[in-house]
N, C-alpha and C positions, 0 to 999 in steps of 0.2 A: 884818453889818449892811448894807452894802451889797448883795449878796443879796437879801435884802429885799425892799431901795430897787430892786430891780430889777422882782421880783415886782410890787410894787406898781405900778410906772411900765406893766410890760406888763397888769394888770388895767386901767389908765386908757386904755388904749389901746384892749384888747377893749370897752370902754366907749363909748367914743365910736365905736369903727368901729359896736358894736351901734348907738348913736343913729343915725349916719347913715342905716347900712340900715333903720331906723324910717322915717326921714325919707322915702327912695326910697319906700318901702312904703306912706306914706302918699300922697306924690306920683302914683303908679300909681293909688290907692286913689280919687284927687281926680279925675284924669283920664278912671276908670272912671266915674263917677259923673257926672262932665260928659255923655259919651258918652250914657250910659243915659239923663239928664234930655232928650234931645235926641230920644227915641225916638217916638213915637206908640203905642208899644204891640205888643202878639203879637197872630197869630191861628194858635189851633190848630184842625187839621182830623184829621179821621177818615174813614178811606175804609171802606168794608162791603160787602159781598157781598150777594145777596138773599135767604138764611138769616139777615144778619144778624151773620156772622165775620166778624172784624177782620180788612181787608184789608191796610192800613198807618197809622200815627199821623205826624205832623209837625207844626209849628212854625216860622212865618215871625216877622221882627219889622220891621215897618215903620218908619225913620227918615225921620225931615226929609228932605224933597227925593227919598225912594222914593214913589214913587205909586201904581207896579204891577206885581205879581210873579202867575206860576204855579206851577200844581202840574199836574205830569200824574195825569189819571186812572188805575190801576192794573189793569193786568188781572185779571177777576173783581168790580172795584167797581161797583155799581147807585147807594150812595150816599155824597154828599159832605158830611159833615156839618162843620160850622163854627161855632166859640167867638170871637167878636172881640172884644176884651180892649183893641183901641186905642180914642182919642179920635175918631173918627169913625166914620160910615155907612161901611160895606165895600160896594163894588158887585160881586156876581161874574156872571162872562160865560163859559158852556162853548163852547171852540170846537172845530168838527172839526181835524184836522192841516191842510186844505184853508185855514181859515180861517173858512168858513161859522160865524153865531152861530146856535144851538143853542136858547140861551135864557139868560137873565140874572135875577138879583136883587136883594136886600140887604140888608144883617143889621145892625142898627141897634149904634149904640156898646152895646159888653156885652151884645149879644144873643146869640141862638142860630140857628141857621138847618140845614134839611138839603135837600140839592138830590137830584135825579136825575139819575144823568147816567151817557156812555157809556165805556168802557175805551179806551184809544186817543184820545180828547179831550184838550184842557187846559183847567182852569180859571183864569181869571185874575181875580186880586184886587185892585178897585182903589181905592186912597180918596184923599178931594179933595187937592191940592197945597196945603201949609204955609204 
């Protein structure tokens, strides 16, 4: 009988270590989710060749207080196409490595946009401050 009573005390035990690790899991869960609500959103880009072959795909994600991120141009890409998926107008700005602007644009919230641009450039993407 005791036995048992033993069994049983260590199933109450696996028991609650299980709740707790719920608990963490949900805590993680709460804090993911903070993080994520604080976002302004992705913009994915696609770079192309001028046949039209995927040169490279990527994905930025703008948070509070980011304003302005790059992508380098990829050797072999002619175009930069762009999906902005955030809460606001995206302005992007091709620059040479020099610094020299190229040319600029903007891709409205949940717009679409495709740029021209040259291998050896960066584009930078920037949207208003939070």
């Amino acid at each position: 009988m005791d036995s048992g009573t033993r069994r049983t005390g260590g199933r109450g035990r696996a028991a609650a270590a299980g709740a707790a690790l719920l608990a963490v899991l949900g805590a993680v869960a709460a804090a993911t989710t903070s993080q994520a609500a604080a976002a302004t959103g992705d913009v994915l880009i696609v770079q192309k060749g001028s046949t039209g072959n995927l040169v490279s795909t990527q994905s930025f994600v703008f948070i509070k207080g980011v304003t302005e991120q790059g992508d380098g141009v990829q050797v072999g890409a002619t175009q930069f196409a762009v999906t902005n998926l955030t809460d606001r107008t995206l302005t992007l700005t091709e620059k040479t490595p020099a610094g020299t602007v190229v040319h600029s644009g903007t891709v409205a919230s949940g717009g679409n946009g495709t740029f021209t641009v040259t291998g050896g450039d960066t584009v930078f993407m920037t949207v208003p401050a939070n």
